[in-house]
C-alpha positions as CSV (number, residue, x, y, z in Angstrom):
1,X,0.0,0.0,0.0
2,X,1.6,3.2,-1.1
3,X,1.8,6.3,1.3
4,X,-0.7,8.9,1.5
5,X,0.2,11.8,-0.3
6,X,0.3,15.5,1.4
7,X,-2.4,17.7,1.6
8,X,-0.7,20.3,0.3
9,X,2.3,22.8,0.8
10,X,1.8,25.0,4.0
11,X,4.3,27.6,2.2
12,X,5.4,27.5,-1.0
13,X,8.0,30.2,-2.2
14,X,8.4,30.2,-5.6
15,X,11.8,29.7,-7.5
16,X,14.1,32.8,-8.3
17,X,14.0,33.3,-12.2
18,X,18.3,32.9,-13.0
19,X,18.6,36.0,-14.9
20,X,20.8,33.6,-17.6
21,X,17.1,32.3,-18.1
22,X,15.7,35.5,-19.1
23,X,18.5,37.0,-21.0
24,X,18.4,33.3,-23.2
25,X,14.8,33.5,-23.1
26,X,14.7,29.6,-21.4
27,X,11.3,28.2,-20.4
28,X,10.3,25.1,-19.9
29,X,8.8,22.5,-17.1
30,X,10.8,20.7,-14.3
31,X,9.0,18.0,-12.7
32,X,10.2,17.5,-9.3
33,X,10.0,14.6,-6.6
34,X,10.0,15.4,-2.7
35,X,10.4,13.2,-0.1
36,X,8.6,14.9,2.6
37,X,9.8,14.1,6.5
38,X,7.3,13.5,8.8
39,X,7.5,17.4,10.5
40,X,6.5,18.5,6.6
41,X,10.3,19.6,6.0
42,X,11.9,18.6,2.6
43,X,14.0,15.5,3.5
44,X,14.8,14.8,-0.7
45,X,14.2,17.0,-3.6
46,X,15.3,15.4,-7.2
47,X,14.6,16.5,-10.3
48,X,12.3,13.9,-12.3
49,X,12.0,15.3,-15.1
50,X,13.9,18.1,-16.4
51,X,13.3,21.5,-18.1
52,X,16.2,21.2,-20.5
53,X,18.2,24.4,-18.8
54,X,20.3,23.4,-15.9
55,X,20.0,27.0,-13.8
56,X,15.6,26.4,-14.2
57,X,16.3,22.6,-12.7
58,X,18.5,24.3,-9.9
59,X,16.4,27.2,-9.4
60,X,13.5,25.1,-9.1
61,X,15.4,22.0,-6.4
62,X,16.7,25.2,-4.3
63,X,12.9,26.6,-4.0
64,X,11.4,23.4,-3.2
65,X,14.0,22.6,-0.7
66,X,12.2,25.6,1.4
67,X,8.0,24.5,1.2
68,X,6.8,23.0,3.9
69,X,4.0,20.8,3.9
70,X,0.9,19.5,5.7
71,X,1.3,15.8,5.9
72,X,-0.8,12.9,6.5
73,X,-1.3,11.0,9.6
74,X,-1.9,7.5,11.0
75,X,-3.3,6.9,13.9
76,X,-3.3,10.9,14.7
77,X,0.5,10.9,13.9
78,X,2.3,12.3,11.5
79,X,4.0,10.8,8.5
80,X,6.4,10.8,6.0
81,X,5.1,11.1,2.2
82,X,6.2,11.7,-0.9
83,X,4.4,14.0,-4.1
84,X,5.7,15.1,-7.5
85,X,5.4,18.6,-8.2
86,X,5.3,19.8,-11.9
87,X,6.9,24.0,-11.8
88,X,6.3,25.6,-15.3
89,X,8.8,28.5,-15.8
90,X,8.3,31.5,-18.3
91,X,10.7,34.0,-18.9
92,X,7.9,37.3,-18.8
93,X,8.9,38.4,-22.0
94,X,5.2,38.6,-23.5
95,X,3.9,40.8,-20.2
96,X,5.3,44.5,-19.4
97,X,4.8,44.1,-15.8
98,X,7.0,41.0,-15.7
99,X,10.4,42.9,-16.1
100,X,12.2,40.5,-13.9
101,X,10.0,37.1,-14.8
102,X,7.7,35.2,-13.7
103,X,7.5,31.7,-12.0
104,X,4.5,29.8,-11.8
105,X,3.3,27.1,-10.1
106,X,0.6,25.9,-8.8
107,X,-1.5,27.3,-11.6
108,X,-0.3,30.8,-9.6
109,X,1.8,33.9,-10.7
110,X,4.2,35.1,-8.7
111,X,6.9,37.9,-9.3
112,X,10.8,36.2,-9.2
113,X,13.4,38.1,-7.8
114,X,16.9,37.7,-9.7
115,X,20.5,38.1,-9.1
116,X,21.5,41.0,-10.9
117,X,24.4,39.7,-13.0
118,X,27.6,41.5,-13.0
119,X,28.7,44.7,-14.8
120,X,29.0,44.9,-18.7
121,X,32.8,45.8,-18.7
122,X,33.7,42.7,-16.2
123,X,31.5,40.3,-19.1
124,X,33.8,42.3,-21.8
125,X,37.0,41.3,-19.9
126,X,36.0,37.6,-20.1
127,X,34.9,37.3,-23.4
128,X,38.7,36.9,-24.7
129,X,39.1,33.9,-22.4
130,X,39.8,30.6,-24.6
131,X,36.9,28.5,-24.5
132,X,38.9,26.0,-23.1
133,X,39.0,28.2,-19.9
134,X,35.2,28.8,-19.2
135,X,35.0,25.4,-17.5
136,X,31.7,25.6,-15.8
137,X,32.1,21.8,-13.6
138,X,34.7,24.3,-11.8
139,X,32.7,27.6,-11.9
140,X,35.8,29.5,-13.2
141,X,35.2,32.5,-15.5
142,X,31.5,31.7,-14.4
143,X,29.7,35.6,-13.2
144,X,26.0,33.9,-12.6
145,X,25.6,33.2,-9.3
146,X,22.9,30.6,-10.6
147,X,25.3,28.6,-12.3
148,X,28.6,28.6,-10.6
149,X,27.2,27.4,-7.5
150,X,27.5,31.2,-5.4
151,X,23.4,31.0,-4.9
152,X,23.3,27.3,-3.8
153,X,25.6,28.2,-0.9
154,X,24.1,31.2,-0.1
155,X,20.8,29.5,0.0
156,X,22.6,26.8,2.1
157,X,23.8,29.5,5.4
158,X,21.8,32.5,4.9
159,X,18.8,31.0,7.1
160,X,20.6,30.1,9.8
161,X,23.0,33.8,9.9
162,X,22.0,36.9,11.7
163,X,24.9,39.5,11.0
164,X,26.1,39.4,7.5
165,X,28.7,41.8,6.5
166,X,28.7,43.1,2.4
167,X,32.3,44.0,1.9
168,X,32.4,45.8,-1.3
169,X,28.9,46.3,-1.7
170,X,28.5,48.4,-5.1
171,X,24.8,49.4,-5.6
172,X,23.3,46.6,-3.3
173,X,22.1,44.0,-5.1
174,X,24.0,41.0,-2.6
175,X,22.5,42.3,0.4
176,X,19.2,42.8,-1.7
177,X,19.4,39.0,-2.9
178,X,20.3,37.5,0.9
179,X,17.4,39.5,2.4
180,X,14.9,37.5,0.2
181,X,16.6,34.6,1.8
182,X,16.3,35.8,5.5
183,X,14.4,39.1,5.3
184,X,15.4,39.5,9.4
185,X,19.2,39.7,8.4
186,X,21.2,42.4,10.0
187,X,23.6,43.8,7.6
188,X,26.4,45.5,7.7
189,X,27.4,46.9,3.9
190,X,30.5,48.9,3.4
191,X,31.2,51.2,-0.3
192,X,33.8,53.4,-0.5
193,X,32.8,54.7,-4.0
194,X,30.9,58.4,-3.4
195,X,29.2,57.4,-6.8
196,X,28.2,53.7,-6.0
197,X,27.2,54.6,-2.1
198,X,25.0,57.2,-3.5
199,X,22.6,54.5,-5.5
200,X,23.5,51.9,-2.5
201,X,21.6,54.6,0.0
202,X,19.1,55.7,-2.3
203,X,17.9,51.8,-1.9
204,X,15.0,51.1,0.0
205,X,16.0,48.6,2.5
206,X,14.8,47.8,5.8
207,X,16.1,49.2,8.6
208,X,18.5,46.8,10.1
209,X,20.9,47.3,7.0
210,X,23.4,49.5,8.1
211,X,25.5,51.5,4.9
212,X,28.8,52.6,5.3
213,X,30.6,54.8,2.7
214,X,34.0,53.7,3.7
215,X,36.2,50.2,2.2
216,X,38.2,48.0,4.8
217,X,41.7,46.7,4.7
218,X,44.3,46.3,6.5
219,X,45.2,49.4,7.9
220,X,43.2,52.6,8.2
221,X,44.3,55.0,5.4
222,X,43.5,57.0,2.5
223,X,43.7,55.6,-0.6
224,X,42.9,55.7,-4.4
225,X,39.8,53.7,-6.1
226,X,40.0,53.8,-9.4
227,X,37.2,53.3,-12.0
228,X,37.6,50.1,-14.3
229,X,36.3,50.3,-17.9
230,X,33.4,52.5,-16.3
231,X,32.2,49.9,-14.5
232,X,31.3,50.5,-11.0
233,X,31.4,46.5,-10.3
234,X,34.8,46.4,-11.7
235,X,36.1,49.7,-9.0
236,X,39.6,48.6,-7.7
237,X,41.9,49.8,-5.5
238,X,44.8,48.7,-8.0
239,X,45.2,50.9,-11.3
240,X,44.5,47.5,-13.3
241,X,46.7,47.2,-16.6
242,X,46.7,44.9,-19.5
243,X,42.7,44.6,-20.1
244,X,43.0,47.1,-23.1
245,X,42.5,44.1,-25.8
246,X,38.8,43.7,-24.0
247,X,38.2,47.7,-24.9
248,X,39.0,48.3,-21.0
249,X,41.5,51.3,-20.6
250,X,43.8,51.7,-17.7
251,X,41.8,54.5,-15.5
252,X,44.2,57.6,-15.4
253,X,43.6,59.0,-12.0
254,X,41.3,57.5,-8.8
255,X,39.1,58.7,-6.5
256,X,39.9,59.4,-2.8
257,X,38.2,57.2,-0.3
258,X,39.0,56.1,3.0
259,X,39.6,52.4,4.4
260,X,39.4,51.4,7.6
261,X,40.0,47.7,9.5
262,X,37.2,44.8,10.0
263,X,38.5,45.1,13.7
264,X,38.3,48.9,14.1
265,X,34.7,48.9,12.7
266,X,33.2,46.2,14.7
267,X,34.8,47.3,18.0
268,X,33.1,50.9,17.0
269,X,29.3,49.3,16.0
270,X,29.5,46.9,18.7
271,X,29.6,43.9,16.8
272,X,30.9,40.7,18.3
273,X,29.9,38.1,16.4
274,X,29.7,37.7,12.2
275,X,27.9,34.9,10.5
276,X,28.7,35.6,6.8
277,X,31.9,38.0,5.5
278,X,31.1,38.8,1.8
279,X,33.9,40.2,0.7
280,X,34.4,41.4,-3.4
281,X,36.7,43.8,-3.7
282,X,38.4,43.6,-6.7
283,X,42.0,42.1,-5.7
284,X,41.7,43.4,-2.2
285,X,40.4,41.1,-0.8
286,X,43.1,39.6,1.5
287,X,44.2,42.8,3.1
288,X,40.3,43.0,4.5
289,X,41.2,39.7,5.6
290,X,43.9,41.1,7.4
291,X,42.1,43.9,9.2
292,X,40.2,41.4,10.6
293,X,42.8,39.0,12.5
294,X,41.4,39.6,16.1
295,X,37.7,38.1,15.0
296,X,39.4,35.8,13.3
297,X,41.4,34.5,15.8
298,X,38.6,35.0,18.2
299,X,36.9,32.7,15.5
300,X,34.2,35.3,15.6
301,X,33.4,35.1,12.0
302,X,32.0,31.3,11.1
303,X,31.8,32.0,7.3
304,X,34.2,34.0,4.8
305,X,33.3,34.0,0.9
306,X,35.9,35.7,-1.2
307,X,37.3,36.2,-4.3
308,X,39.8,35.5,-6.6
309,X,40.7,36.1,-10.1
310,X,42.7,38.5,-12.5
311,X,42.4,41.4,-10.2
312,X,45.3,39.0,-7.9
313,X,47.5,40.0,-10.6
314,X,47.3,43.5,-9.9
315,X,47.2,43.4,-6.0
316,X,50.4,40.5,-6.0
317,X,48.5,38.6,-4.0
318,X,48.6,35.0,-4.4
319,X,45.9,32.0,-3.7
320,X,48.8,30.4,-2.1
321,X,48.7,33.5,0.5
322,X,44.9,33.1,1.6
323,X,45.9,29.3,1.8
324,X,49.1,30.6,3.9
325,X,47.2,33.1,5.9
326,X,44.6,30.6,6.8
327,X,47.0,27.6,7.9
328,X,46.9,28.3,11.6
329,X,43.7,29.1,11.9
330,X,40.6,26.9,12.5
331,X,39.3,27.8,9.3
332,X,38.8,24.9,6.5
333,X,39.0,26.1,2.9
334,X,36.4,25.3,0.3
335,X,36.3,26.4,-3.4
336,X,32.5,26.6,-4.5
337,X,31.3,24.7,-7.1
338,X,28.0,24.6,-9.4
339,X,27.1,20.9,-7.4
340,X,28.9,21.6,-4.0
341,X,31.7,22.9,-2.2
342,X,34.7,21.3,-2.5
343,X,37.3,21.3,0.7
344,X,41.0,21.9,0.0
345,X,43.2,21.0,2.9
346,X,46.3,22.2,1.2
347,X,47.6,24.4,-1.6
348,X,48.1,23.0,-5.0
349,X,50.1,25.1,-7.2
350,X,47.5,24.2,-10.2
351,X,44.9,26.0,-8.2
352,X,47.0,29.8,-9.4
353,X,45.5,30.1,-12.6
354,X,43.9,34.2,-11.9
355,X,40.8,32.8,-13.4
356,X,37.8,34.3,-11.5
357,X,36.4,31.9,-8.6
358,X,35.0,31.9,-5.5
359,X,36.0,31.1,-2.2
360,X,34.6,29.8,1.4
361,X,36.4,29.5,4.5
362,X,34.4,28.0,7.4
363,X,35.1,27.6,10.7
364,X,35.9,24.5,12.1
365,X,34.7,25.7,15.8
């Protein structure tokens, strides 16, 4: 006798539309199959029957993995079930009120929210990268945070974080995207950019996001940012050379702005604890790193995502030197990937290729 199926999903948010889906214009149907724990949680979600586009399959698995359901009972307990769920994506291109896409299911409409992809110039700088480079199984050279795995570990942590801190926030759009995964965050995002900080304040956000118009490092100074290819994602602290080939010029002068340390900053706001550093800052990311060694050595901070890419080349620092600035620390290295996070316990010298990546340092506490 086969088990009774659930009444229905208690809550049911609907998948984020990847905005590689809507630029491509990819619709289609992913059918998929949820084993359902007996407290209505998601214990399994696999995908059935596929759409045919890998980021609506994820998109849709990562949703799912959130519903929660009324199940049946026996005997006035609760049990475990199973259902197939059909979820029909369309891109919104026939509607003008569907700018950013619609996802429906359950015969409903619902407005997505997307990850903004990254600036125009920092796509132009990648386009010259042989083919042979773009190797999505690593998410290398990948900028979609639907495809190169960023979104499936932020989906992962975010609901269990309170303080997040958006290191090298631009405009807003990471602490817009983990607030529709925890709308209760408290967030702490720092731009140095006068230009940037303008459109990041200008953002209606709720009230426990706290902006900052300064950049961290590892000391407090004054320094240069300079303007890449007139991209404000692409601002760097380094006057980057050698992108001219990808229509990118070397910027001729920078714009003051002032840094100050991890440590300084959260002994000032009164922040003890961090659950998520997000820290994108265009080569500098180490030397934030390094403002921060009390927390870290306090293992104050359980999660660190950063970057690393071409902008290394500029700043001289190495992969090998987070790896070396790490090693006696309780902190365990993972590279993220599309399908999961992969741990590193040691450098490899075939891991310093510059090509752009992400990283996550947890800690082993």
């Amino acid at each position: 006798m086969g088990r009774a199926p659930p009444s229905g999903p208690l809550a049911s948010p609907p998948p984020t539309y990847p905005p590689i889906a809507i630029r491509l214009g990819e619709e289609g149907t992913v059918v998929v199959r949820i084993e359902i724990d007996a407290d209505g949680t998601p214990k399994e979600v696999k995908v059935t029957r596929s759409s045919g586009f890998g980021s609506l399959d994820q998109a849709a698995v990562l949703a799912v993995q959130q519903w929660r359901f009324s199940v049946p009972k026996n005997d006035g307990r609760p049990i475990a079930t199973s259902v197939e769920v059909p979820i029909i994506s369309d891109s919104g291109t026939r509607a003008a009120d569907r700018p950013q896409g619609i996802v429906r299911h359950d015969h409903r409409y619902r407005r997505a929210r997307a990850i903004p992809a990254h600036g125009a110039a920092q796509r132009r700088a990648l386009q010259g990268v042989p083919r042979l480079c773009l190797a999505l199984s690593t998410a290398e050279n990948d900028l979609e945070p639907y495809t190169n795995g960023e979104w499936r570990t932020l989906s992962q942590h975010m609901p269990r974080c309170r303080v997040v801190f958006d290191v090298g926030a631009n405009r807003g759009d990471w602490t817009e995207t983990v607030l529709t995964i925890n709308p209760a965050l408290e967030v702490h995002a720092f731009e140095p950019s006068r230009d940037s900080f303008a459109q990041l304040a200008a953002k209606s956000l709720p009230a426990q996001v706290r902006r900052n118009n300064v950049g961290l490092g590892a000391a407090a100074e004054q320094r240069a940012l300079y303007a890449i290819g007139g991209d404000s994602a692409m601002r760097s602290l380094y006057p980057r050379a050698g992108l001219e080939e990808y229509g990118i010029e070397a910027p001729a002068a920078g714009e003051p702005v002032t840094i100050t340390t991890l440590d300084a900053y959260c002994r000032g706001a009164g922040v003890d604890v961090i659950d998520y550093l997000k820290i994108d800052t265009e080569g500098h990311d180490l030397q934030v790193l390094r403002g921060a060694v009390d927390l870290i050595g306090r293992r104050a901070i359980h999660h660190i995502q950063f970057e690393y890419g071409s902008a290394n080349v500029d700043s001289r620092d190495l992969l090998k030197d987070f790896f070396m600035f790490f090693s006696d620390t309780p902190y365990k290295l993972h590279k993220i990937h599309p399908e999961g996070d992969r741990h590193y316990p040691r450098y490899n010298v075939r891991l310093e290729n510059f090509q752009y990546q992400n990283w996550l340092a947890v800690c082993d506490a």
